[in-house]
C-alpha positions as CSV (number, residue, x, y, z in Angstrom):
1,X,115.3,-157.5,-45.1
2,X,112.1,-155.9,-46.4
3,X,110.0,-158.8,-45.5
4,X,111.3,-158.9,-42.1
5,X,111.1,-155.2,-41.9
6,X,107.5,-155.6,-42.7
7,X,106.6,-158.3,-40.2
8,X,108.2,-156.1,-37.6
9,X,106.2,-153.0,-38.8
10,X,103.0,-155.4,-38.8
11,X,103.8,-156.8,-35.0
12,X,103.9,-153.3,-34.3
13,X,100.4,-152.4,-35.3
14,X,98.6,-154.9,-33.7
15,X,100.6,-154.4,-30.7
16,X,99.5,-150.6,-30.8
17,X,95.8,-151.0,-31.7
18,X,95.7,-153.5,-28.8
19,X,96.8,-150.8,-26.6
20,X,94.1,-148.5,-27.9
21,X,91.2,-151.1,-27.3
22,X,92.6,-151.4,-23.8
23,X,92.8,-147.5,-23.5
24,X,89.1,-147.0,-25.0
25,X,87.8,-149.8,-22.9
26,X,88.8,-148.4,-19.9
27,X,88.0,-144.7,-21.2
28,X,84.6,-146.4,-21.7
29,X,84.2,-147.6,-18.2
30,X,85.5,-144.6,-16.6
31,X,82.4,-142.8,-18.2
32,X,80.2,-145.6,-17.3
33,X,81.2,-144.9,-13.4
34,X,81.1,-141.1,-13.8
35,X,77.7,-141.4,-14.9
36,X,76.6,-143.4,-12.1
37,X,78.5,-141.2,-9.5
38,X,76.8,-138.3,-11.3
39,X,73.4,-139.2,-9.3
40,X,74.8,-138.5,-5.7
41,X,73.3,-141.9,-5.0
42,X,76.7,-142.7,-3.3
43,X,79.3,-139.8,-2.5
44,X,82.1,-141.1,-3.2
45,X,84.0,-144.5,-3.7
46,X,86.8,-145.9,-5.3
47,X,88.0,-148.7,-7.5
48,X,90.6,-151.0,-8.8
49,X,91.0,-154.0,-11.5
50,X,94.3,-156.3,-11.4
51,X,95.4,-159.7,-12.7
52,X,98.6,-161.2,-11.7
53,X,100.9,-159.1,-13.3
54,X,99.9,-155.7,-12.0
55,X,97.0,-153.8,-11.4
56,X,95.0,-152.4,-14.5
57,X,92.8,-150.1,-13.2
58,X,92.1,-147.7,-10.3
59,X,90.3,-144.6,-10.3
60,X,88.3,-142.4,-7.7
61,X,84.7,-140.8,-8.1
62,X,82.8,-138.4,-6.0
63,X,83.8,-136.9,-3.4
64,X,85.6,-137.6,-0.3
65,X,84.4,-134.3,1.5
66,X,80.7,-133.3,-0.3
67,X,80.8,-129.6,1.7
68,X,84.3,-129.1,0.3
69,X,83.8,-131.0,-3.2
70,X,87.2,-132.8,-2.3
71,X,87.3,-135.2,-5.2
72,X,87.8,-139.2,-3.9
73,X,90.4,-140.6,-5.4
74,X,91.9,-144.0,-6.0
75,X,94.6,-143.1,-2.8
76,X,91.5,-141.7,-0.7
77,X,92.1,-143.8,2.6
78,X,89.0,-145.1,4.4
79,X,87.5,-148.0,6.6
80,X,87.0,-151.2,4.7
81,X,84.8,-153.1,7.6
82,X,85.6,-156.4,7.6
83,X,87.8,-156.5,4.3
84,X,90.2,-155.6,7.3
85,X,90.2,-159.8,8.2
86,X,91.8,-161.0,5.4
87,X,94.7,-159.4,7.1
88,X,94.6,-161.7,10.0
89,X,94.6,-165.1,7.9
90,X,97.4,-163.6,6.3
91,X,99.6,-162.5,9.2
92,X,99.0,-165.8,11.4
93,X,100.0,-168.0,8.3
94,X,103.0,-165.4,8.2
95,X,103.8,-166.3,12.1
96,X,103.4,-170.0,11.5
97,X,106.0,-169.7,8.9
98,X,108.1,-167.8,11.0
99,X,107.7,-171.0,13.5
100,X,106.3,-168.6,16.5
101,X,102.8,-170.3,16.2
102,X,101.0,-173.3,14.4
103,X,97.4,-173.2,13.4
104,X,96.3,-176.3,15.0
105,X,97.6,-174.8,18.8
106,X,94.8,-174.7,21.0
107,X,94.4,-170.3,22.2
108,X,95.5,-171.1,25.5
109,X,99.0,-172.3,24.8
110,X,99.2,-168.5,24.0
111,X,96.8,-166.2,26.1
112,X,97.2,-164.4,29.6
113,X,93.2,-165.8,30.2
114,X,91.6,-168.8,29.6
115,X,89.2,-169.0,27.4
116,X,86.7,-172.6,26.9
117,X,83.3,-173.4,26.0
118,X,82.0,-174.3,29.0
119,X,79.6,-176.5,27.6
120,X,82.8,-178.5,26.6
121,X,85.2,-177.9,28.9
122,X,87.4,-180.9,27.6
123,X,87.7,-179.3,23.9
124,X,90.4,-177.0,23.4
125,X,89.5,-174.0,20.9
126,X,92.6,-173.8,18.4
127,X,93.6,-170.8,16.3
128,X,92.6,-172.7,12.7
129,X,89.0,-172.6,14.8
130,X,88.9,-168.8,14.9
131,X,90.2,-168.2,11.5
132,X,87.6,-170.4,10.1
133,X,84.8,-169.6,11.8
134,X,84.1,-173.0,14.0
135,X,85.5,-171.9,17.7
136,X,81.9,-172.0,19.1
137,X,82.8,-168.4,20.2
138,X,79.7,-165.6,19.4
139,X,79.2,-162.1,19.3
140,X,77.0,-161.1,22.3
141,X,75.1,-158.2,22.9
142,X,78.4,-156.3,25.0
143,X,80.2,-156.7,21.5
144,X,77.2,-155.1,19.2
145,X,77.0,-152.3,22.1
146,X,80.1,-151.4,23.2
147,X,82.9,-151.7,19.8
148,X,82.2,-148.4,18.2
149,X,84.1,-145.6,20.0
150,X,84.0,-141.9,19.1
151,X,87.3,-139.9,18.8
152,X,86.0,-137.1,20.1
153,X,82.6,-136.6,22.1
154,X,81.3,-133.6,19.2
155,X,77.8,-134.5,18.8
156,X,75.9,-137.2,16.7
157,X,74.7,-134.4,13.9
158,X,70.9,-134.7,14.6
159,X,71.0,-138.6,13.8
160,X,69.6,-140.4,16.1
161,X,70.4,-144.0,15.4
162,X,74.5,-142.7,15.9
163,X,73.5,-142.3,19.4
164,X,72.9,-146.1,19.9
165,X,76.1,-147.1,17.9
166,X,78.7,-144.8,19.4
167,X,80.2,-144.9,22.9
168,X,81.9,-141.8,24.4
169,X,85.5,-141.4,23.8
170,X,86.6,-142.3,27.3
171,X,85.2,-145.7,26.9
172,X,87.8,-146.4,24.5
173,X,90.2,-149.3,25.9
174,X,93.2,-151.8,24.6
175,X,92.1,-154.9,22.6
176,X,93.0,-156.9,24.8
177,X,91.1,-155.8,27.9
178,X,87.7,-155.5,25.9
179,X,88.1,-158.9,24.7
180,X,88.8,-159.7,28.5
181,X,85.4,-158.3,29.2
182,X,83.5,-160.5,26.6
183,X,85.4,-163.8,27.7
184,X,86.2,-163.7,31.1
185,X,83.3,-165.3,33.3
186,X,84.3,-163.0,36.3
187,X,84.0,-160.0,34.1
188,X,80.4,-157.8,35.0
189,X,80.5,-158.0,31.0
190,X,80.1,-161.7,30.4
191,X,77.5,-163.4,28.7
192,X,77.3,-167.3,28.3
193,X,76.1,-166.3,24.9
194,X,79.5,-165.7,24.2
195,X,79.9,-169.2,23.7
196,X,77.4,-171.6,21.4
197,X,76.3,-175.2,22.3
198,X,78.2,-176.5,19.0
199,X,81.5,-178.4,19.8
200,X,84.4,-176.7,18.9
201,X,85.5,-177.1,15.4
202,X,82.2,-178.5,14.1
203,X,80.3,-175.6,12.9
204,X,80.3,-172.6,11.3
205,X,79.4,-169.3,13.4
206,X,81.0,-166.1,11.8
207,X,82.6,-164.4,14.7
208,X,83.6,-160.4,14.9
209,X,85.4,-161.4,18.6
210,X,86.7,-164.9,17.3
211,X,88.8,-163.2,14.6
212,X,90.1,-160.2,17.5
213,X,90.7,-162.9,19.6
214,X,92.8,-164.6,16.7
215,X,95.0,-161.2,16.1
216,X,95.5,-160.7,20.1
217,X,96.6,-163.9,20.2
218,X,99.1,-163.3,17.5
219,X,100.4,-161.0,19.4
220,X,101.1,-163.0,22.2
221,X,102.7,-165.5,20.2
222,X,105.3,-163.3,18.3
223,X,105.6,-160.6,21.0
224,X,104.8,-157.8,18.2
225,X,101.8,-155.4,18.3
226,X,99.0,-156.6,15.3
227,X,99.7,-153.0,13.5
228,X,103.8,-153.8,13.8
229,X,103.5,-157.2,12.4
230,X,100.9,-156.4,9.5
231,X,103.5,-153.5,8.5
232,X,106.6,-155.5,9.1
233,X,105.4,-158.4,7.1
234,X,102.2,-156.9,4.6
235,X,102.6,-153.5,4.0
236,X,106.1,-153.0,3.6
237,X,106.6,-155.8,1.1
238,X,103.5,-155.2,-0.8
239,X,104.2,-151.7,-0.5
240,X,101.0,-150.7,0.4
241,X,102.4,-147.3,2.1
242,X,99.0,-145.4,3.2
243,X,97.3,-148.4,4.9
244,X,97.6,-148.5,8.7
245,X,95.0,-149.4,11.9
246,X,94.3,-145.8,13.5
247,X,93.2,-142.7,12.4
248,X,96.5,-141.6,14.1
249,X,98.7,-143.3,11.9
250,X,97.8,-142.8,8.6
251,X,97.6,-139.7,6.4
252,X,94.4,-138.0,7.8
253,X,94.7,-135.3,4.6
254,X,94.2,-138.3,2.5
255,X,90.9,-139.8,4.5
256,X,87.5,-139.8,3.3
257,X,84.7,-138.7,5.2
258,X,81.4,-141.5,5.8
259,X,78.1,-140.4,5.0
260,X,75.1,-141.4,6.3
261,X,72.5,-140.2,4.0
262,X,74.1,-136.9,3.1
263,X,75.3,-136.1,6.8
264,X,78.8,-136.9,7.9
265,X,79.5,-139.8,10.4
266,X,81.8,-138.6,13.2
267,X,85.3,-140.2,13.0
268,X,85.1,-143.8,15.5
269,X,87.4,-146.2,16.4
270,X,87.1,-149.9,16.8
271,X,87.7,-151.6,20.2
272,X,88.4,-154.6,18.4
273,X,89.7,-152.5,15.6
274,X,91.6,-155.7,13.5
275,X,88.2,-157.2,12.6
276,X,87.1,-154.3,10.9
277,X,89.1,-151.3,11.2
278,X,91.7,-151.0,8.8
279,X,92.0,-147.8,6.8
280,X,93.4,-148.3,3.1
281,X,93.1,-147.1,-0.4
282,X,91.7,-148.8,-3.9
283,X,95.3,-148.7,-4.9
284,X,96.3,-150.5,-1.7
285,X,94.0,-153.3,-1.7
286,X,94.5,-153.6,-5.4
287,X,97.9,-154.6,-4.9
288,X,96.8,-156.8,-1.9
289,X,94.6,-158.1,-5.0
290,X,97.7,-158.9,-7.1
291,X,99.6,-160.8,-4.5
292,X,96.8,-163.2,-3.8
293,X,96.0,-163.8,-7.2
294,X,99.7,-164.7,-7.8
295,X,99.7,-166.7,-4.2
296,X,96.7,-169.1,-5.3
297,X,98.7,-170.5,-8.4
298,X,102.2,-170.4,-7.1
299,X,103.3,-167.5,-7.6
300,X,102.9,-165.3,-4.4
301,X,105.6,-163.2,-2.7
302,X,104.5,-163.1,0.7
303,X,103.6,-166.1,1.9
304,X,105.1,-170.3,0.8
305,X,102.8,-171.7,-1.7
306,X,101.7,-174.8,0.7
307,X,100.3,-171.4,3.3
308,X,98.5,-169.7,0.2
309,X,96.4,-173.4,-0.2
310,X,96.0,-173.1,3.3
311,X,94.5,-169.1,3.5
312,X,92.2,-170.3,0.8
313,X,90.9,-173.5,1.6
314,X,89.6,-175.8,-0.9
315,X,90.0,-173.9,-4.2
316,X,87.4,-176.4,-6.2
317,X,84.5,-174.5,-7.9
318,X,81.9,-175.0,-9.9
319,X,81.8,-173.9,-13.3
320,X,78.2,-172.5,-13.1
321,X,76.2,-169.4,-13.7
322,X,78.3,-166.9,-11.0
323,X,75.4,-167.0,-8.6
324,X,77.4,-163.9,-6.7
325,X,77.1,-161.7,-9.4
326,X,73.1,-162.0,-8.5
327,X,72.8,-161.6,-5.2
328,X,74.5,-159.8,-2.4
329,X,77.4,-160.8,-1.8
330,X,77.2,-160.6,1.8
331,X,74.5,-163.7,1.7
332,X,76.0,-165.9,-0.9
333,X,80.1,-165.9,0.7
334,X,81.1,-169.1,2.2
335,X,83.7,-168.3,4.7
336,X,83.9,-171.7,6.3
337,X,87.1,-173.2,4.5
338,X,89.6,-170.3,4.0
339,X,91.6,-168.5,6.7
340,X,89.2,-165.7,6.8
341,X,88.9,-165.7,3.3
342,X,85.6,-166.3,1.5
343,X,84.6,-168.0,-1.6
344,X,81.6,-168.2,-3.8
345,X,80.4,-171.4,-5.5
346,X,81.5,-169.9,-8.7
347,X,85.0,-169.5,-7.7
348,X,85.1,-166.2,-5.9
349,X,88.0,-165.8,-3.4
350,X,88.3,-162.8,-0.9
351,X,85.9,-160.6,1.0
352,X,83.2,-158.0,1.7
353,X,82.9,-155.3,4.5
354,X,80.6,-153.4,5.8
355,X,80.2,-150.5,8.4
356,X,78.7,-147.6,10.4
357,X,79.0,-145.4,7.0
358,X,80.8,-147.8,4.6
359,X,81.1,-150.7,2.6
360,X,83.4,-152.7,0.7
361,X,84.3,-155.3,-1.4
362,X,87.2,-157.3,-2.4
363,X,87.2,-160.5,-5.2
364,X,89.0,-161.9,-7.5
365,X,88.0,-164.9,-10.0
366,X,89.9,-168.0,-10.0
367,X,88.6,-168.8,-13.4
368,X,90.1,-165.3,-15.1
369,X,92.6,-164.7,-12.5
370,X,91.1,-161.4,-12.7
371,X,89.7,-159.0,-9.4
372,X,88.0,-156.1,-8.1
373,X,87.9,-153.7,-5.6
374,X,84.9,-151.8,-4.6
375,X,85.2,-148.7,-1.5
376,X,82.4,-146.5,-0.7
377,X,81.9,-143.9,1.9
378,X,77.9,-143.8,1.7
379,X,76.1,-145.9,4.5
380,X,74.0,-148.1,2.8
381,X,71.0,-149.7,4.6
382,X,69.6,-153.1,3.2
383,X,65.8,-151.4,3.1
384,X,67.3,-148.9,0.4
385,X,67.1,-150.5,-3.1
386,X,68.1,-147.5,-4.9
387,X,71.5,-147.7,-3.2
388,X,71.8,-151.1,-3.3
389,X,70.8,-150.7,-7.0
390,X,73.4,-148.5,-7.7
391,X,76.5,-150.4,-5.6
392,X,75.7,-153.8,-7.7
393,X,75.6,-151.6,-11.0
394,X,79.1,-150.4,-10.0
395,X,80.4,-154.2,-9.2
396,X,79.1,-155.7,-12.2
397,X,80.6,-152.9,-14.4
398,X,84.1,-153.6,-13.4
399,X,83.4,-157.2,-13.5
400,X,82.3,-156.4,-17.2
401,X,85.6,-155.5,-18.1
402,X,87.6,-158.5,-19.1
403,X,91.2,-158.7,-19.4
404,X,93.4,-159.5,-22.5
């Protein structure tokens, strides 16, 4: 009885002192990122850890509201930029197992317009093109122009480079209509640019209006708004309860102002908004993190296992020197064989964003089944190094901290 009650009391220990190196491990990161946030470099961001059991870290820095010193937290809600797309790969894979859609339908079966590249006329764009990248569809000049909307016409702040991105409020129209203006030839708006001189399905073109065009005609095919059908079938599940697609229909006491430099962005919407314009929380996306961890190796909740190998692609890496980890991430994603998803050579899966006032990034490692969140609210420009400097110190201290 002794012995056993000493192996018990033993199990105990090293069960305990592992849960103190885990608590002063992440004690010691916190302080890492307080020190960085302490430069005002960036004003505030947000950031989780998880594996597939749960998520193991999330914590806020900064602040969210730099007149008010509101502190950012890991619930602060904010645009993630194109992050937002994963969402789309998700939700059509969602509506092919619900048998309203397959990926390998060409667009047309679906939409009110047609929509072909005239320079092949006898190719039919399908909706595995759009979510990979190879429809031969472009953004054109109309798209760069004419997608960021303000809420409300109340000045650009003294910046003058807002004044080129922002339309006025009463420009602001339905999805479906400013993609209508892009690819209908008798719109006033259309460009044959909109369309490249690659067959469809051949080459990769990374496409903001392809992967709209892909959520509108998701819509059409289930009959359900994109916002309705991410809840319904995303959200709710995951219970990711602060994310939504409007600045209407999320908690606006919980949203984060954007910065650009140390002046605030005025609130904009997205004409195309699924391609970039989700707002969500550390916290949400790092249980969005946990479900797809789980989903590559069998395990995921939302979606059949035979759909997860399909959002992913080919999930072969190399076991190399993690080239992303090096460079911006932005440059060394492949997003050519997931269901806008990304991968890096090394094994990467997920995505990065970026925005008027923003940035984000979303990864997990298939080697460690281990992943990372990063939201800022700081525009960061690719001329500033210091920035830059200081967002790739943040990412490579979380991906310092390996689990257990």
């Amino acid at each position: 009885m002794k012995k056993l009650l000493l192996i018990c009391m033993s199990v105990l220990f090293v069960s305990c002192k592992q849960q103190e190196q885990k608590e002063d491990k992440f004690q010691s990161l916190t302080n890492e990122l307080n020190e960085i946030s302490k430069k005002g470099i960036i004003h505030g961001f947000s950031v989780a850890i998880a594996n597939e059991e749960k998520i193991v870290y999330e914590k806020g820095f900064g602040f969210s509201d730099i007149t008010n010193k509101k502190v950012y937290s890991s619930n602060t809600l904010q645009k993630v930029g194109s992050v937002s797309k994963m969402f789309i790969g998700l939700s059509l894979l969602k509506a092919q197992e619900l048998g309203k859609l397959n990926l390998d339908d060409p667009i047309n079966q679906y939409l009110d317009f047609d929509v072909t590249n005239p320079n092949f006329p006898e190719e039919k764009i399908t909706i595995r093109q759009l979510a990979n990248h190879t429809s031969s569809i472009a953004d054109t000049d109309f798209y760069d122009e004419n997608t960021y909307v303000l809420k409300e016409d109340n000045g650009f702040n003294g910046i003058d480079i807002m004044k080129e991105v922002f339309k006025p409020s009463n420009t602001h129209t339905s999805m479906s209509d400013f993609l209508k203006k892009i690819l209908l030839k008798e719109s006033q708006s259309y460009s044959e640019k909109v369309f490249t001189n690659e067959k469809p399905g051949t080459k990769f073109n990374y496409t903001n209006v392809g992967a709209a065009l892909a959520a509108y005609v998701l819509e059409r095919a289930t009959g359900e708004t994109f916002p309705n059908f991410t809840k319904k079938y995303i959200f709710d599940p995951l219970k990711m309860t602060s994310s939504g697609w409007s600045y209407e229909t999320v908690d606006t006491t919980k949203t984060s102002n954007l910065y650009y430099g140390n002046t605030e962005v005025p609130v904009y919407r997205l004409q195309a908004y699924p391609d970039g314009g989700l707002y969500t929380s550390s916290h949400d996306l790092g249980l969005l993190l946990n479900e797809l961890i789980k989903g590559q190796f069998g395990k995921g909740e939302l979606l059949k296992k035979e759909n997860y190998l399909q959002l992913f692609g080919s999930t072969d890496f190399i076991a190399s020197v993690d080239q992303f980890k090096k460079e911006n991430p932005a440059l060394s994603v492949h997003y050519d064989e997931g269901l806008f998803m990304g991968k890096t050579e090394a094994g990467n899966f997920g995505h990065t964003g970026g925005d008027f006032g923003l940035i984000s990034l979303f990864f997990f490692n298939a080697h460690n089944k281990q992943g990372r969140v990063l939201i800022v609210n700081t525009h960061v420009e690719p001329s500033n190094e210091e920035l830059l400097n200081t967002l790739w110190s943040i990412w490579d201290k979380l991906d310092g901290y390996k689990l257990d």
